[in-house]
C-alpha positions in Angstrom: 9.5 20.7 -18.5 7.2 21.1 -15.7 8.3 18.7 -12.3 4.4 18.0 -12.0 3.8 15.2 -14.6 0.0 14.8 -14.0 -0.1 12.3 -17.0 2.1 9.9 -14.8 0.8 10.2 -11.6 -2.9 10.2 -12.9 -1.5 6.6 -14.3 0.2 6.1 -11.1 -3.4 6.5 -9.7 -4.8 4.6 -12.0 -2.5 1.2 -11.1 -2.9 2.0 -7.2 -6.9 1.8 -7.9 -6.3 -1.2 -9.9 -5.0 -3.0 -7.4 -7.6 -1.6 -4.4 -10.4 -3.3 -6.6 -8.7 -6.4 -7.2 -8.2 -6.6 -3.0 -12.5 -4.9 -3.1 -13.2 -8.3 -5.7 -11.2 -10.3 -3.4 -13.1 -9.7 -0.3 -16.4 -10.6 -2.1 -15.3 -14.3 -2.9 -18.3 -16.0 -1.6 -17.2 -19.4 -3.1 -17.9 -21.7 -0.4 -21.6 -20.4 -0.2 -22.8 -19.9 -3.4 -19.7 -21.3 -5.7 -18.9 -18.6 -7.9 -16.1 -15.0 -7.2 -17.4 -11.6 -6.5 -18.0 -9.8 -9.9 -16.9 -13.0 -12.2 -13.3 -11.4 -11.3 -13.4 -8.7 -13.6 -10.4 -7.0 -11.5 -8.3 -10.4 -11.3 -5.4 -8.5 -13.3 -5.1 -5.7 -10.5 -1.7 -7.0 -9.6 -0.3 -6.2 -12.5 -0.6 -2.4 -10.8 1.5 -3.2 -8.3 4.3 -3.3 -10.4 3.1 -0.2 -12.5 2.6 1.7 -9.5 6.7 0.9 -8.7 7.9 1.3 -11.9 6.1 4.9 -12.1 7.3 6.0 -8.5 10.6 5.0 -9.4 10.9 7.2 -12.5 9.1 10.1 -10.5 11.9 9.9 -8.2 14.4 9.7 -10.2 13.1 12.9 -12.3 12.4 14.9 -9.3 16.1 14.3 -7.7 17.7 14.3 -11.1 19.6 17.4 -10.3 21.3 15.6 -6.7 22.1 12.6 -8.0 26.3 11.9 -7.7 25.6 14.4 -4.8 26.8 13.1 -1.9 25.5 16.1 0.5 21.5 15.9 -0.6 21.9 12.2 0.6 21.3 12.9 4.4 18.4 15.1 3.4 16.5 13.1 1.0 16.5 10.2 3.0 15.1 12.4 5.9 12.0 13.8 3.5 11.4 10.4 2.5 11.4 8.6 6.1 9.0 11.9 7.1 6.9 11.2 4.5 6.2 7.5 4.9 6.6 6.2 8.7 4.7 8.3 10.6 1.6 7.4 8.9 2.8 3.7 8.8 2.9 4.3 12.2 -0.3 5.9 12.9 -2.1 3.2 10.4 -0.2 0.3 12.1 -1.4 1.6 15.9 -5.4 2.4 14.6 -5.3 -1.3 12.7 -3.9 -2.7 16.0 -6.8 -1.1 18.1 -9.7 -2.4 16.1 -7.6 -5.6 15.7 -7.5 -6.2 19.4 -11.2 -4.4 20.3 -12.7 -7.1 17.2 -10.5 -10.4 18.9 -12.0 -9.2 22.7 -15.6 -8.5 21.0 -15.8 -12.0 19.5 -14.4 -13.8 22.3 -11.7 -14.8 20.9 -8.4 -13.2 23.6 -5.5 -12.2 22.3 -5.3 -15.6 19.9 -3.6 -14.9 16.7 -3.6 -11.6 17.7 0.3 -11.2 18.3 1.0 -12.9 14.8 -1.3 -10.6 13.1 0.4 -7.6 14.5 3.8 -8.9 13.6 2.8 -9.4 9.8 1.2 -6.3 9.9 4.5 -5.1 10.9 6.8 -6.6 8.5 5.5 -5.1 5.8 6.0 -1.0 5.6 
């Protein structure tokens, strides 16, 4: 069997999509001035692809490293690859959203209020 499985990962695309639009829908809620949600919320289910998305990465991961698990040694080095692949862009996305965050507060007058909570929830959540 071939360790690309592009069935799964298109899926795996297809759930992380899912739950963009739902978040796209979301941001067009205009109830308070016109009384109805952005495109009748057509992508209301999108969570659901949250946990799809998961559930797939999980199994990918599990296929891919099938061959180290039990194997005490590979543990240092996977855990390496998969810090490498995730927190420097976490990083990088946390310090760009933190500059516009702070350039929109000063631009609309507002200081630094809320600012530091923002930042914090931004944050918690890697």
């Amino acid at each position: 069997m071939s360790s690309k499985m592009e069935s799964i990962e298109g899926a795996r695309a297809l759930a992380a999509v899912m739950v963009v639009l739902m978040h796209a829908a979301s941001l067009m809620q205009v109830e308070h001035l016109s009384g109805h949600v952005g495109l009748g919320n057509v992508f209301g289910f999108g969570y659901v692809g949250v946990d799809f998305f998961f559930v797939l990465s999980g199994f990918i991961i599990a296929y891919v490293n099938y061959s180290h698990l039990g194997n005490a040694g590979s543990l240092p080095r996977y855990l390496w690859r998969r810090f490498t692949r995730i927190y420097p862009i976490y990083w990088i996305i946390l310090l760009l959203s933190s500059i516009l965050t702070t350039a929109g507060h000063l631009a609309a007058g507002k200081g630094f209020q809320g600012f530091v909570a923002q930042i914090v929830r931004a944050a918690s959540f890697p």
